[in-house]
N, C-alpha and C positions, 0 to 999 in steps of 0.2 A: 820801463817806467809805468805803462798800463797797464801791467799786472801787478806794480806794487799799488798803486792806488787802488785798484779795484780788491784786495785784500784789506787797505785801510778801511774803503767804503762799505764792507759786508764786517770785517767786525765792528766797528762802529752801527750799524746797525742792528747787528745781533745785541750789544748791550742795549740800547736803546727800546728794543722793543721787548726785554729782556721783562719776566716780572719784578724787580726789583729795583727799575727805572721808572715804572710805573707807578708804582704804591705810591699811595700819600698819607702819612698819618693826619688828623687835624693837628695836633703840637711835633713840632721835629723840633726835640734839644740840638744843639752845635755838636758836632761831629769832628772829632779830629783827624789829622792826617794818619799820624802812625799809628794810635790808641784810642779810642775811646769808650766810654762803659756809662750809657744814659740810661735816664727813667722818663716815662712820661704817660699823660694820661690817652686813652686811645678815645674819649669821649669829652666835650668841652662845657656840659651841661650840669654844673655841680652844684645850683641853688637846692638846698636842702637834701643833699647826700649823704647818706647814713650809708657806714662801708659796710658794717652788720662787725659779728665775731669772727669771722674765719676766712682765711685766707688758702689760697691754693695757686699753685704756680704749675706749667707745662711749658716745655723747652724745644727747640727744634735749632740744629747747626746746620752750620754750611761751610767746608773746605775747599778753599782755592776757585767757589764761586763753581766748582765745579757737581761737588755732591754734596745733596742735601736731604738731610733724616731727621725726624720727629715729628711728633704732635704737640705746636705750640697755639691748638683751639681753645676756647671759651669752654666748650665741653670737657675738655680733658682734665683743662686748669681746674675747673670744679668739682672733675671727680676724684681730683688728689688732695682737694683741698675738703673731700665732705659737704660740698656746699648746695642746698635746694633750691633756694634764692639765689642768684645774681643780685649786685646791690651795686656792682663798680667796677671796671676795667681799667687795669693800665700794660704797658708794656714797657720791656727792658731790653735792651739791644747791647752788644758788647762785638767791639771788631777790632782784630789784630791785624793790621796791614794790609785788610779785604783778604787774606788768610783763612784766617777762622773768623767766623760772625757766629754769635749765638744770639738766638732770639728768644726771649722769654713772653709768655702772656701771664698776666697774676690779677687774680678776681676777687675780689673780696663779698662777703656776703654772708646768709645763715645757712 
């Protein structure tokens, strides 16, 4: 019985200190159990936000929480998107049963 708890108490802690228990975005949309596929903004400061013309997106997955691949920076998103300026940040997240999560970053600007 002391060795199943003490296997409860170390994964429980490994997710917890996990970085993806940590993160906070400022807006977090509702999340669902089995599916879910949000947007939202990664910045909460929109008085007089001009998004510019151009948009760029970088993407980064993650499989069974176990491995994870991509460039889903600010920098990357801009340079697929052509963009010099920055003018606006949001993020898109998509998760299939903690499965697959894809994370998106998308920038809009000139």
């Amino acid at each position: 019985m002391k060795k199943m708890m003490a296997v409860v108490t170390i994964a429980i802690m490994c997710f917890m200190f996990s970085g993806c228990a940590m993160w906070q975005a400022p807006v977090i949309p509702p999340q669902g159990a089995i599916f879910s596929s949000t947007s939202a903004p990664i910045q909460t400061q929109f008085r007089d936000t001009d998004l510019g013309s151009k948009r760029g997106e970088a993407t980064s997955i993650a499989i069974l929480g176990l491995i994870g691949i991509g460039d889903a920076s600010v920098y990357e998103a801009a340079q697929n998107g052509n963009i010099q300026t920055v003018k606006h940040v949001d993020y898109e997240i998509m998760n299939v049963l903690g499965i697959y999560v894809e994370f998106k970053t998308v920038v809009y600007g000139d």
